[in-house]
N, C-alpha and C positions, 0 to 999 in steps of 0.2 A: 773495419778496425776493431780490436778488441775493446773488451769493455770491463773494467776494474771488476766491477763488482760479481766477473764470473770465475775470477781469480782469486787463489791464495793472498795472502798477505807478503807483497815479495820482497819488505824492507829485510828480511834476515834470513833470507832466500840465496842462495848460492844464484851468482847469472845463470849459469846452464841450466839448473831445476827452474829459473823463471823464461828460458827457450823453452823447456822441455815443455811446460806448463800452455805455450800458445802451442805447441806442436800439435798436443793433447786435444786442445780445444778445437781444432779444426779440423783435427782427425787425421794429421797428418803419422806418414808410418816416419819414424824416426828410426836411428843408431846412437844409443851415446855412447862413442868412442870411450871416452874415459872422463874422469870427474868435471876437468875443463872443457870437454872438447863433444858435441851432439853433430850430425847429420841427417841432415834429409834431401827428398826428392819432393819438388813441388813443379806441378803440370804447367806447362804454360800451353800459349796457342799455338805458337811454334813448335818447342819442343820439351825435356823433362830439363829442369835446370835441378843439381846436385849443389845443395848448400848447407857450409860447415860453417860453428861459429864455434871459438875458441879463445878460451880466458885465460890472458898472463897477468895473473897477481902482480909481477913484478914490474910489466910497466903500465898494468891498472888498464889495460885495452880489454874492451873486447871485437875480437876480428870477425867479419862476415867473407865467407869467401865462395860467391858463386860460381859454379864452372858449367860451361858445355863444352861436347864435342866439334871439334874444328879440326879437319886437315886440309887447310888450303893447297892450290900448288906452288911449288917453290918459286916459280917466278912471278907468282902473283903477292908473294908475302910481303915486297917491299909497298906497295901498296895498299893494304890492309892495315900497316904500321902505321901507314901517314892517316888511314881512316878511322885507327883506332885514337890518335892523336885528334883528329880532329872530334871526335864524338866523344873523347875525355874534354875537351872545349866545353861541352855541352852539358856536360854532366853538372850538377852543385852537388853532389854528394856520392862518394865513392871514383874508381876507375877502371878502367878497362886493360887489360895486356894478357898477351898470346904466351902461352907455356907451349913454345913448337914442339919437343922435345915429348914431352903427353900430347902432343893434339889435341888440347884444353886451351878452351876462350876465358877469360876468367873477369869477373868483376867484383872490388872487392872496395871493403867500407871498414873504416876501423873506429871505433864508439868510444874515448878517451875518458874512463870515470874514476878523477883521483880520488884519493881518501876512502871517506866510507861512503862515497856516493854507490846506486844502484841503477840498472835500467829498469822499466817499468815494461809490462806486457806493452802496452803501446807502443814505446818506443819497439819493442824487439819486432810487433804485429808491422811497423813503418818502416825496419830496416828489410825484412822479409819482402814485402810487398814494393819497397821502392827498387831491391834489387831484380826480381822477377818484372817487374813494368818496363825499367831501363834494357833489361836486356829484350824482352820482348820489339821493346823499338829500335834501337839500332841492329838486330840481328839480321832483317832483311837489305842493310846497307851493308853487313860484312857479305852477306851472300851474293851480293850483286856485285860487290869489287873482285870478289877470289872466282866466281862461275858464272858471272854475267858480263864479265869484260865491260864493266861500267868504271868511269872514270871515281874518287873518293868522293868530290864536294857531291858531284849527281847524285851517287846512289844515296849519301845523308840527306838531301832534297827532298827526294821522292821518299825514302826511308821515315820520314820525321815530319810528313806532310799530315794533317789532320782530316782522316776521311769523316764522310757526315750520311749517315745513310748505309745501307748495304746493297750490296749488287744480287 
């Protein structure tokens, strides 16, 4: 987690300069889109997860929207809908759903700060990290439903099992 005091002062910090600010700090390569709107690529063990956050003044969000690549096959998609339903069960923060259309998995959090509230690098270091973990763990249950001919609740089972040790 980050830690305040390697940080700006972020009370009068635009959000995206206080993204850009943990981006920075851990050396991640960034884009910033536009004044609201920063992206990156952060590594997982799986695979690279592309995540955009993006500030609408107007309804005081700020949006997280993780994507990976996914082209399941068509007749596996109604399956992966029920497994994404079920792994949004599991979720406490943010959700999951399939952009078929891009072949984009997507998981996405939205951070609600009315008034003159602000997010803090922690907060933004917790949205980062909890979206990159969450996908980390249910991705080998999407994989097992669309190219493993596993049934949804299985592959969440075994997807979501806590290993202890290494092989």
């Amino acid at each position: 987690m980050a830690n305040t005091g390697n940080f700006p002062n972020n009370a009068e910090m635009h959000l995206i300069d206080v993204v850009e600010s943990v981006a920075r700090h851990y050396d991640r390569t960034f884009d910033r889109v536009s004044e609201d709107q920063i992206a990156m690529t952060i590594e997982g063990s799986w695979r690279a997860y592309s995540i955009t956050f993006a500030w609408s003044a107007y309804d005081e969000i700020l949006r997280m929207v993780c994507t990976f690549d996914m082209c399941p096959p068509s007749d596996r998609l109604p399956l992966l809908y029920e497994t994404l339903n079920r792994a949004n069960d599991k979720c406490w923060a943010g959700a999951f759903a399939m952009w078929a259309e891009q072949h984009l998995m997507i998981y996405r959090y939205g951070l609600m700060l009315g008034g003159e509230m602000s997010a803090s690098p922690e907060q933004i270091d917790r949205m980062l990290n909890t979206a990159v973990r969450t996908c980390e763990r249910f991705y080998p249950a999407f994989q097992l439903v669309c190219w493993g001919d596993t049934e949804p609740e299985t592959a969440l089972q075994i997807a979501i099992l806590d290993a202890y040790g290494r092989a």
